[in-house]
C-alpha positions as CSV (number, residue, x, y, z in Angstrom):
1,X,28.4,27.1,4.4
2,X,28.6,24.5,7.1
3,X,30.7,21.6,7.3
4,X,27.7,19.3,6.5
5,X,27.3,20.9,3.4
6,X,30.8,21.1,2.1
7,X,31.4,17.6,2.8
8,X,28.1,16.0,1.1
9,X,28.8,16.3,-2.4
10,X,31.9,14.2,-2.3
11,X,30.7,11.8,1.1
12,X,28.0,9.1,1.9
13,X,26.3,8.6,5.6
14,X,28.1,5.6,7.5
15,X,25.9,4.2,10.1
16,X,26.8,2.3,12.9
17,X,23.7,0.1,14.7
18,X,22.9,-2.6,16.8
19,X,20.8,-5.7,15.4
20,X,17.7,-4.6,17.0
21,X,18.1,-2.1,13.8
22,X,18.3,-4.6,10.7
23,X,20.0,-2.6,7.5
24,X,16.0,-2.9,5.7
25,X,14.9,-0.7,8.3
26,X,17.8,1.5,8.2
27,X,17.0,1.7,3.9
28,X,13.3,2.6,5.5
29,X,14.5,5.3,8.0
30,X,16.8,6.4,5.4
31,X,14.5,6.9,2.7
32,X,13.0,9.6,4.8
33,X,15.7,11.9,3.9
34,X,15.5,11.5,0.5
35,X,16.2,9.3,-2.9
36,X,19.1,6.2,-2.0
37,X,20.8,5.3,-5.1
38,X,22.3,2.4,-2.8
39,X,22.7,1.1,1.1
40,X,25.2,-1.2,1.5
41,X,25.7,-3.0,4.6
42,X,28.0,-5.2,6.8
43,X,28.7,-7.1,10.3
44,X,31.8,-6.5,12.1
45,X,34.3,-8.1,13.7
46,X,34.6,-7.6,17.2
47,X,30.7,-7.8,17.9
48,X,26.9,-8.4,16.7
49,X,26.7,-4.4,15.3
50,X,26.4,-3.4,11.4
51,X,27.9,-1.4,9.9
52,X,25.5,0.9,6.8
53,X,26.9,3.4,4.4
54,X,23.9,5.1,2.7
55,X,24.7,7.1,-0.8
56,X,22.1,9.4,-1.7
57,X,21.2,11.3,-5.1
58,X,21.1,14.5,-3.4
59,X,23.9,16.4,-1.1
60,X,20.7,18.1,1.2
61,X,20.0,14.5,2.0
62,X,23.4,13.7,2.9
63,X,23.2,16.5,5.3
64,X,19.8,15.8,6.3
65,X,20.3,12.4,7.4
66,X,23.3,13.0,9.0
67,X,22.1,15.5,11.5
68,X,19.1,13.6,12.2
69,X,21.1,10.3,12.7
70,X,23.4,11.9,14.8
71,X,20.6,13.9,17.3
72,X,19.1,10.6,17.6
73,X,22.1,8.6,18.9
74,X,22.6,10.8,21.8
75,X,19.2,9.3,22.7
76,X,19.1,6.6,25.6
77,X,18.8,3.6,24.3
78,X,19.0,4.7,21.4
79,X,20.1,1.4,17.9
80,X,22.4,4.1,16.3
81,X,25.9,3.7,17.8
82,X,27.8,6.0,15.7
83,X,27.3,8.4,12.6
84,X,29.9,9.3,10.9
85,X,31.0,10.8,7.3
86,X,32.8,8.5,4.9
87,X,34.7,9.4,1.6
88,X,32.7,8.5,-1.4
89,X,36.4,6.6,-3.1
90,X,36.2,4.7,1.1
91,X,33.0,2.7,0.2
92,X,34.5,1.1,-2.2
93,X,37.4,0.0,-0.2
94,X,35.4,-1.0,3.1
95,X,35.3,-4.6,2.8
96,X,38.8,-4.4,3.1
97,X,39.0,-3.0,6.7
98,X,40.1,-5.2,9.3
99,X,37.2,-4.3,11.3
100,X,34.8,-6.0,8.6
101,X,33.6,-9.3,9.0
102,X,31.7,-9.7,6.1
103,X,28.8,-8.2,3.7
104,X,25.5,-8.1,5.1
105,X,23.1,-10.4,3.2
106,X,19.2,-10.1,3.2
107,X,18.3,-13.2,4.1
108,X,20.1,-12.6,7.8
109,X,17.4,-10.9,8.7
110,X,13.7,-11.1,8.0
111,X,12.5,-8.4,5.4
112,X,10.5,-5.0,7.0
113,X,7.8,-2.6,5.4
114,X,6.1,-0.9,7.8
115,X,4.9,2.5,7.0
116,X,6.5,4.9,9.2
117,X,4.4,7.1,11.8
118,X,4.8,10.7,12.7
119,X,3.3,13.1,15.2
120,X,2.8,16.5,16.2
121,X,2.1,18.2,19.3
122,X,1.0,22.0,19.5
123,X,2.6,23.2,22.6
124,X,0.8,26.5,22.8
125,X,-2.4,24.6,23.9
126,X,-0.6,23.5,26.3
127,X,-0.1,24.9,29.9
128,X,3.5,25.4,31.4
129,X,3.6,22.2,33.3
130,X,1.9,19.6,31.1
131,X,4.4,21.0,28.0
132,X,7.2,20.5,30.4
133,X,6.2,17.2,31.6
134,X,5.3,16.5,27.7
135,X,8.7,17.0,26.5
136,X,10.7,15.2,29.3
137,X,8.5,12.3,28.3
138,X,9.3,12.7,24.7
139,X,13.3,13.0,25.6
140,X,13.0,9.9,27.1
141,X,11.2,8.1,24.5
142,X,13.7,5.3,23.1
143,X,10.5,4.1,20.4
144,X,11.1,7.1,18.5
145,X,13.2,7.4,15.4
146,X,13.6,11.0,15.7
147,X,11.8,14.4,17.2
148,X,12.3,18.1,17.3
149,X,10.6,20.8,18.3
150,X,10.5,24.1,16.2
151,X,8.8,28.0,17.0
152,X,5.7,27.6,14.6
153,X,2.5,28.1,15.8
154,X,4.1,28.8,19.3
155,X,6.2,25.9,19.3
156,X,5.4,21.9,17.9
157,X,7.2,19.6,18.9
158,X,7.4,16.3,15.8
159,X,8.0,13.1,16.4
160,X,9.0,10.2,13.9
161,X,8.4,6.3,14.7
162,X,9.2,3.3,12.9
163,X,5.3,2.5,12.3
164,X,2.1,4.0,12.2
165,X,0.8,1.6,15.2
166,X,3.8,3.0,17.3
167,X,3.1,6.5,16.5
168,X,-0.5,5.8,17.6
169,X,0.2,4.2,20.9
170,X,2.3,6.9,22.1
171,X,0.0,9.6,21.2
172,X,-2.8,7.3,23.4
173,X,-0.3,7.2,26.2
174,X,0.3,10.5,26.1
175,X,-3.3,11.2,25.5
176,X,-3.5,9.4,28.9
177,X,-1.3,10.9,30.8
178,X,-2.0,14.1,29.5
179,X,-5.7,15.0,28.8
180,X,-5.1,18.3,27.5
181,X,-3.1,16.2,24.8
182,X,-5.8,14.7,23.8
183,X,-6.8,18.2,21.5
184,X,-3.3,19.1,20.3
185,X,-1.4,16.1,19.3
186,X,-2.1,14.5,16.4
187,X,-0.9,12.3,13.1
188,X,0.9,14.0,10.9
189,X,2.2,12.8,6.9
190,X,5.6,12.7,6.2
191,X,5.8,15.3,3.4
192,X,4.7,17.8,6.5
193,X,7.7,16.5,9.2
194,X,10.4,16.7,6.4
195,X,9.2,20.0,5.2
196,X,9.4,21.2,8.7
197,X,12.7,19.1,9.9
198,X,14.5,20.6,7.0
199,X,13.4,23.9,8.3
200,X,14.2,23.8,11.7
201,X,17.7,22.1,10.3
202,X,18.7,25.4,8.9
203,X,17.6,27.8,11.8
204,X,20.0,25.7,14.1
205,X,23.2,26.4,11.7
């Protein structure tokens, strides 16, 4: 059993962002990962950032979100300044913390509900140095909420952006800059990237 797991049952997802990542859109990225019974959120002291801690019904989502959350961080640019587990009883008491401000209230921020976009790229139609040039691209996309790439099908890589129209532009600028793109990327639902994110989640334990 991993860590992840043994610590889910009992823990919630806290999420540290920047503005440009209002707490809706976190309840929207989060939502991804499975059913929120509750997101509560609030600004901090020392600078603009939140601060989110995201219960869900299920322990796999716990998990689930937090790996993703984390990958994505690392990511240039990336809203998500820090991912970190927190104690179920330590929600509660959060308020309290000297590096809260104060709660987050809707109205701080104007509402979002964008459908989410997803792609996928099949990297076996692809020759050595486009699938190489692909995936640099992709590692350097800072628009994505989150990508992987897994061994099905020889290798696809999936990406995940906060709308459908941002999923479509990048897959016309990719389409672009790589013709051969044109015939092995493509929109994909979000049933299919979860499916295969939870997959790929459990061949990298």
């Amino acid at each position: 059993m991993s860590l992840g797991s043994a610590l889910a049952p009992t823990h919630n997802v806290l999420v540290c962002h920047s503005p440009e990542l209002p707490p809706q859109q976190v309840r929207c990225v989060a939502e991804c990962y499975g059913v929120v019974l509750d997101i509560s959120s609030y600004h901090l002291v020392d600078n603009t950032d939140l601060v989110s801690i995201v219960q869900y019904r299920d322990p796999e989502s716990v998990v689930l979100c937090y790996e993703s959350l984390k990958a994505h961080m690392s990511q240039k640019g990336s809203p998500v300044k820090k991912v970190a587990w927190v104690h179920a009883k330590t929600t509660s008491e959060i308020l309290h913390k000297s590096y809260i401000r104060c709660p987050y209230k809707e109205e701080d921020t104007a509402p979002t509900n964008h459908a989410h976009g997803f792609l996928v790229a099949y990297l076996g139609e692809l020759e050595d140095t486009v699938r190489s040039q692909f995936l640099c691209s992709v590692k350097a996309d800072t628009n994505a909420v989150d990508f992987f790439v897994d061994t099905e099908y020889k290798g696809r890589c999936f990406l995940h952006y906060p709308t459908v129209e941002a999923a479509e532009e990048t897959r016309r600028g990719f389409s672009m800059c790589h013709p051969s793109l044109r015939r092995a990327i493509h929109h994909c639902d979000e049933a299919d990237y979860f499916n295969a994110r939870k997959k790929q989640l459990q061949v990298d334990r």
